[in-house]
C-alpha positions in Angstrom: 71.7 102.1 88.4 72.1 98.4 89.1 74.1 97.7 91.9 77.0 95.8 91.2 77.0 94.0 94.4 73.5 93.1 96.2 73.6 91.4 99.7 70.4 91.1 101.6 69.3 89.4 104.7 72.3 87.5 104.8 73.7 85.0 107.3 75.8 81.9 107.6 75.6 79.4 110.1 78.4 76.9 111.4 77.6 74.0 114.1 80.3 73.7 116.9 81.9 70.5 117.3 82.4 67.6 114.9 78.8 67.5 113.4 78.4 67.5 109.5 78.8 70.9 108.2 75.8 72.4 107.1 77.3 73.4 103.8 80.1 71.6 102.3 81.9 69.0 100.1 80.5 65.1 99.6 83.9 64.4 101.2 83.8 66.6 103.8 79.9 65.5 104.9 81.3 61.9 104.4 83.7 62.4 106.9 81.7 64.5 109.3 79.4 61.0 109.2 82.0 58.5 109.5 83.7 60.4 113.0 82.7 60.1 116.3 79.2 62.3 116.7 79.4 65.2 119.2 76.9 65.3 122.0 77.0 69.4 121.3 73.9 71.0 118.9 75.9 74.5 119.4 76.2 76.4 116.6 77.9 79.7 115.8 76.2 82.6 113.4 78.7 84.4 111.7 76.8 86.5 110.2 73.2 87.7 110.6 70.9 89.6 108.9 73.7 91.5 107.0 72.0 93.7 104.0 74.1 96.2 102.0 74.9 97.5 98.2 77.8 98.1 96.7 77.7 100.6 93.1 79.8 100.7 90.5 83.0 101.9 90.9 82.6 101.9 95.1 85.1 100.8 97.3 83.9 99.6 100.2 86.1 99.2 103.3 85.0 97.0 105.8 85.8 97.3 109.7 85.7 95.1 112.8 87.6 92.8 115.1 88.5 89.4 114.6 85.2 86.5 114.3 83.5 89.5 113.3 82.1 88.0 110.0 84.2 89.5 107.6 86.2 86.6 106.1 83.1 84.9 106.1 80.9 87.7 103.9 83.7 88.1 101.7 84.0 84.0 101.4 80.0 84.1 100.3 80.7 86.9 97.9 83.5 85.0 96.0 81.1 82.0 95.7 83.4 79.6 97.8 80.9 79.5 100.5 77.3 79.4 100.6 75.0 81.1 102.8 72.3 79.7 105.4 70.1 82.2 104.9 69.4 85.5 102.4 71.4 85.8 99.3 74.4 87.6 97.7 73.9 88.8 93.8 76.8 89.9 92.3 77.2 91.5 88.7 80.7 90.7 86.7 84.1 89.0 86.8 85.2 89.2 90.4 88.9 88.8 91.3 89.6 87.5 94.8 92.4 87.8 97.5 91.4 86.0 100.5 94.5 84.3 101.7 97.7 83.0 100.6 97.5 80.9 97.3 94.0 80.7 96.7 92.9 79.8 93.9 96.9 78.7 93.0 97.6 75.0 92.0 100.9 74.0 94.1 102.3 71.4 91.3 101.9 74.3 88.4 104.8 77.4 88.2 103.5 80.6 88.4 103.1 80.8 84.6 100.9 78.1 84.4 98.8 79.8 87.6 98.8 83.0 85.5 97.1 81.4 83.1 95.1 78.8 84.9 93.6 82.0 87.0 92.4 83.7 83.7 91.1 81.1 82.6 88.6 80.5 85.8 87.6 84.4 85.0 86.9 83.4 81.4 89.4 85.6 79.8 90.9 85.0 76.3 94.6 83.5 76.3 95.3 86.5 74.3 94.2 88.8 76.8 96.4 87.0 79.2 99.3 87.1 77.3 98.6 90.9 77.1 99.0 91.5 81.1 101.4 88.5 81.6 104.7 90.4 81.3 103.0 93.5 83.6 101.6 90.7 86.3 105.6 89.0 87.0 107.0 92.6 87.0 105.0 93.4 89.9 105.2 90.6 91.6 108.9 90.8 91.0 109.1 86.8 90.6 110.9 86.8 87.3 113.3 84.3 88.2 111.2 81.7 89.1 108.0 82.4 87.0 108.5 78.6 85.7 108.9 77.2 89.2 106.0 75.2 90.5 104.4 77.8 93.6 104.9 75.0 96.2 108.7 76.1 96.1 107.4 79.5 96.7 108.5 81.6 100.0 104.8 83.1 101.8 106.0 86.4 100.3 106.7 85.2 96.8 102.9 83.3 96.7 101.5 86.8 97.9 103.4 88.9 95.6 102.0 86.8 92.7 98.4 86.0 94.3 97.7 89.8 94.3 99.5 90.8 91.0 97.2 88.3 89.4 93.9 89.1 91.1 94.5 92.4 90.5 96.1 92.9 86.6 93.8 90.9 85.3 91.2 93.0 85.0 88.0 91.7 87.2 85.0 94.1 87.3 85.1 93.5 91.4 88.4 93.1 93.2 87.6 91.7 97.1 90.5 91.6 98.9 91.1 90.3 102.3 93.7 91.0 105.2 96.4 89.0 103.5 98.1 92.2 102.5 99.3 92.1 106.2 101.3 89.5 105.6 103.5 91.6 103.1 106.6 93.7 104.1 106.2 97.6 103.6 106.9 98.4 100.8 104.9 95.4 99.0 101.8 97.0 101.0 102.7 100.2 99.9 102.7 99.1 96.4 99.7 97.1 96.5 97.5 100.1 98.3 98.9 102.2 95.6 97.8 99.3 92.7 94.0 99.2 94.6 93.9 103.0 94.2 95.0 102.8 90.6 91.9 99.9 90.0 89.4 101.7 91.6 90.1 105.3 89.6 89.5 103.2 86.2 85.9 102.8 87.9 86.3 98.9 89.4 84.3 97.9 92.2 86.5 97.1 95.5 85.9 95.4 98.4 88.9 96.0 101.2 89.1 94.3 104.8 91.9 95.8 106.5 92.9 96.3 109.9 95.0 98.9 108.6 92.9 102.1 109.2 94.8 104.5 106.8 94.5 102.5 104.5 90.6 102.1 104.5 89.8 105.9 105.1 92.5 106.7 102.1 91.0 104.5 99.5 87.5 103.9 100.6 84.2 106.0 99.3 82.3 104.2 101.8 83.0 101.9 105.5 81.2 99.4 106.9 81.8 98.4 110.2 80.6 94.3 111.1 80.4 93.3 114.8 78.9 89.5 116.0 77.6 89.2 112.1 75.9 92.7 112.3 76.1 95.9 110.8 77.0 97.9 113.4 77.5 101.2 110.8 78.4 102.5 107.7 78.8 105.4 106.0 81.4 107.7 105.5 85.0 105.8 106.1 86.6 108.7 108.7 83.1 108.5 110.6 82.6 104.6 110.9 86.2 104.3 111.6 86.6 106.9 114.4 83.2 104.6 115.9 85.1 101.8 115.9 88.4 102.4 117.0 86.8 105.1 119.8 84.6 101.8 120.5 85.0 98.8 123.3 85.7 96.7 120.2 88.9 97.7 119.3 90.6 97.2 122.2 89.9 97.1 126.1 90.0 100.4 127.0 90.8 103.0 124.1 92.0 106.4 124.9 92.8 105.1 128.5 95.1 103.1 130.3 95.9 102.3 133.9 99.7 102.4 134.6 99.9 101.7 138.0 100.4 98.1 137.9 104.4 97.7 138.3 104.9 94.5 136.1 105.0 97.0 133.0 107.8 98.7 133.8 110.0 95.1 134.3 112.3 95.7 131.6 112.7 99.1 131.3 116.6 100.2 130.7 116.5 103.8 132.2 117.2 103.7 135.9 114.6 105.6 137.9 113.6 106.1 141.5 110.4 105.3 141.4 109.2 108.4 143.9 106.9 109.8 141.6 105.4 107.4 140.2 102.9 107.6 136.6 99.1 105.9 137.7 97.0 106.7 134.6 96.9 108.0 130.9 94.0 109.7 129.3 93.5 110.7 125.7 90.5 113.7 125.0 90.0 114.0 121.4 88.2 117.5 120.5 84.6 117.0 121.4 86.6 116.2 125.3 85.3 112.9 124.6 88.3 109.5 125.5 88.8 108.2 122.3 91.6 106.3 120.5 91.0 107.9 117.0 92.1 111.3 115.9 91.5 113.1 112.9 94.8 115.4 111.3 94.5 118.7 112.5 92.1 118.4 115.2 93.2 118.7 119.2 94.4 115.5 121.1 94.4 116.4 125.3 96.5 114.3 126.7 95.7 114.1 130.9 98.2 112.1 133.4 97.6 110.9 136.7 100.9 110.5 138.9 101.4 110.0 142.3 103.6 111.3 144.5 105.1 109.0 147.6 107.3 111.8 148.7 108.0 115.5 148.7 110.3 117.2 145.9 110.9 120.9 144.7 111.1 120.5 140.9 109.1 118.3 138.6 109.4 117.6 134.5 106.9 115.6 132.6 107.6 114.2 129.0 105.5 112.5 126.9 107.5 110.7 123.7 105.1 110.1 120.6 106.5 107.2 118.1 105.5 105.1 115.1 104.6 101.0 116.0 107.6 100.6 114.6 109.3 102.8 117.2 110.9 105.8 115.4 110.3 108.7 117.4 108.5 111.4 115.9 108.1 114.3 118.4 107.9 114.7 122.2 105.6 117.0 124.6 107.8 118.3 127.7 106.8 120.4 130.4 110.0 122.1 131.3 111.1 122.4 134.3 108.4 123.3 137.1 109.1 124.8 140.4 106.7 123.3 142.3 106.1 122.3 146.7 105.1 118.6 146.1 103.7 116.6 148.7 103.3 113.0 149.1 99.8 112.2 147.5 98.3 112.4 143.4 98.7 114.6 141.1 97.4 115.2 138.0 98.7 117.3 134.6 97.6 117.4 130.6 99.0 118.9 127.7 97.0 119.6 124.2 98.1 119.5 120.8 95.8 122.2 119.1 96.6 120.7 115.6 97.9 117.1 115.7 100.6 116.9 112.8 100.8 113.2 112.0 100.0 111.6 109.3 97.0 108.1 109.1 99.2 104.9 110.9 99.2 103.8 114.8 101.5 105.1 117.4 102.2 105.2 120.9 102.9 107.4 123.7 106.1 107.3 126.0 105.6 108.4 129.8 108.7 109.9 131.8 109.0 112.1 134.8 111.7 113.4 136.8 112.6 115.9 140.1 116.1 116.1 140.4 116.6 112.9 139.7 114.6 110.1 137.1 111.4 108.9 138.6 109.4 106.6 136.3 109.4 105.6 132.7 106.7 104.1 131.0 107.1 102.4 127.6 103.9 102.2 125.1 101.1 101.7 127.6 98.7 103.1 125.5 98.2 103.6 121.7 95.7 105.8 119.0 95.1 105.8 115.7 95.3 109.0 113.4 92.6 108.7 111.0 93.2 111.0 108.1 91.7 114.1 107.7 87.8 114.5 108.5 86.8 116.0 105.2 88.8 113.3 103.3 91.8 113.5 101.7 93.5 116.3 100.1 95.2 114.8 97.4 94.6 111.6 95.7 98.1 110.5 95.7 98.2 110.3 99.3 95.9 107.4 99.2 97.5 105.6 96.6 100.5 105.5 98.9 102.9 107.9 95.7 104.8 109.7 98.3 106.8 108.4 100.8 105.6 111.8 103.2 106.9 110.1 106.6 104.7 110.1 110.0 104.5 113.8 110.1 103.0 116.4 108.3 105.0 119.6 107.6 103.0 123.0 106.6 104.8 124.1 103.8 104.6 126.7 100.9 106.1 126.5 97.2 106.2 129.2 94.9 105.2 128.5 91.7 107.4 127.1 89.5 108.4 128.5 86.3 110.4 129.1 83.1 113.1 131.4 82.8 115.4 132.5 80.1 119.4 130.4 79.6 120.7 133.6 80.1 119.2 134.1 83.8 119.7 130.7 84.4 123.3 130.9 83.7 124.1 134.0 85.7 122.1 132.0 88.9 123.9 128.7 88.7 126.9 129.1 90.9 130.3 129.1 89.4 132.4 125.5 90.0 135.8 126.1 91.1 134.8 129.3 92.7 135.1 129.2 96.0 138.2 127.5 95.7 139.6 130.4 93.7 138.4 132.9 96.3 140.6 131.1 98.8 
């Protein structure tokens, strides 16, 4: 089967400082003569050596932190950039998302970008007229379809950017961060839309930084780092690399809390005599990590210290959404214990974590007799999915609104039963009023 996207060897250079660009407009290699020449030959490879295929019907979600590459492979793939070295084939219409308004006119409405955007992927006006109606649903812009864009809020250029790279039907769809930019439920929607394009069998290509939402749509991850493959494979594997890497953040699965500058601002009113020092996240292998996987163990260890004696002691650790709902907390109860000045350490395991893909943070809070330290969000993880995959298909495409948590649950089947059963099990209206 021919691949419907081919990179190999790829890499794209960019020289630091006011030089020429190496690729580029007449106007903008005009203007890089006509300024003041830099004394500096640096130059900056954003990506190197970067070989990969994409099949039919794949999505491909790709990973990694910010200057990574990824903007930059995606730029080469939608033929807005060219590359230094290596080359990019690519077979059929490809619809691109790659930040806010591109491809839009700002003098045209919306109607006339509709168009003008079908037009550029050499579709028929018919077949335009076909998803037009469909395209300023979804974007909900009804109003001011026959505005020109430039009055557009950020959200109402989104709304209609990603309708119309998505409705009208491209064989590839590559879509950039920019869905970040969107409130929740837009996201939701437009994860949900992805899904819907890549069951008809379309090719997609998704950067995120949203880690559900990569392991929930994705058949396969790639992870770039410094222009480099740094793996790729099966989304919950390459993800759980990354996030458990030095990549994602500074530390992850451990923080030091010791420093008191992070607890300037805290309301609750504590006497700071037993005091939190570290935080320590084990994920089931007892390896630190800052990705989990649904129903696997998370260990969470604390390091406290105590700078004087006490008879009791009560640990509670408080697990929310980045939004900051609360969605459970750990407590040790109430422990009768001879505590002497000096550390201490204590863990608690979750043997199945219950929470569904997103980020969220941990709470610290101790107490003797009296409230001794609180700690808000001084460390995060990421739950992953599930490490077979997921379960149900409408999960990934964002159907049901299921919440942070995951319940167990059991339904009995449902079935059909007669009026005359039905009537005697509906309750009676009126009835317990009459009883009274």
């Amino acid at each position: 089967m021919t691949p419907a996207i081919e990179v190999r060897s790829l890499a794209k250079e960019y020289r630091l400082g006011q030089a020429a660009p190496l690729h580029g407009s007449l106007r903008e290699a005009m203007a890089g003569w006509l300024r003041p020449r830099s004394s500096s030959r640096d130059t900056l490879r954003a990506l190197d050596g970067v070989s990969f295929d994409v099949e039919p019907g794949q999505v491909l979600g790709i990973v990694g932190r910010n200057g990574a590459g990824k903007t930059t492979l995606l730029k080469i793939l939608s033929r807005i950039t060219k590359p230094t070295e290596g080359e990019a084939r690519v077979w059929g219409r490809v619809g691109s998302l790659l930040e806010v308004g591109t491809g839009f006119h700002p003098d045209l409405t919306g109607r006339e970008n509709v168009y003008l955007n079908g037009a550029i992927l050499g579709m028929k006006r018919r077949e335009i007229d076909a998803k037009f109606d469909e395209i300023v649903a979804f974007a909900e812009v009804e109003r001011f379809v026959d505005t020109p864009v430039k009055r557009y809020s950020s959200g109402m250029y989104l709304r209609l950017a990603f309708a119309v790279a998505a409705h009208l039907e491209p064989q590839i769809l590559i879509v950039d961060e920019v869905l970040a930019v969107g409130d929740a439920s837009f996201q939701r929607k437009c994860l949900g839309k992805m899904g819907e394009v890549s069951g008809e069998g379309r090719t997609v290509l998704l950067v995120s930084h949203n880690m559900a939402a990569v392991t929930g749509l994705a058949t396969r991850a790639l992870w770039l780092d410094a222009g480099r493959i740094r793996a790729e494979g099966r989304p919950a594997d390459v993800v759980a690399a990354y996030l458990s890497s030095d990549l994602a953040e500074g530390q992850p699965g451990f923080a030091d809390v010791s420093d008191p500058a992070i607890r300037v601002g805290v309301s609750k009113r504590t006497q700071g005599e037993l005091v939190f020092r570290w935080v320590r996240l084990l994920d089931r292998d007892g390896a630190v990590s800052g990705a989990f996987f649904e129903d696997e163990p998370l260990k969470i260890e604390l390091g406290l210290d105590a700078l004087g004696p006490a008879e009791t002691v009560e640990v509670l650790v408080k697990i929310s959404t980045i939004e900051g709902q609360l969605v459970f907390t750990l407590t040790s109860g109430v422990r009768q214990l001879a505590v002497r000045p000096g550390p201490l350490e204590t863990s608690v395991v979750v043997p199945r974590l219950p929470l569904r893909p997103g980020r969220y943070l941990l709470d610290l809070y101790c107490l003797t007799r009296q409230p001794q330290d609180y700690v808000a969000g001084p460390i995060g993880f990421e739950v992953v999915g599930s490490r077979e995959g997921v379960e149900d298909p409408r999960f990934a495409r964002g159907d049901w609104s299921l919440g942070p948590v995951r319940v167990d649950q059991e339904w009995e089947p449902v079935r059909a039963i007669d009026e005359r059963i039905a009537s005697i099990r509906a309750p009676a209206t009126g009835s317990a009023n009459q009883r009274s």
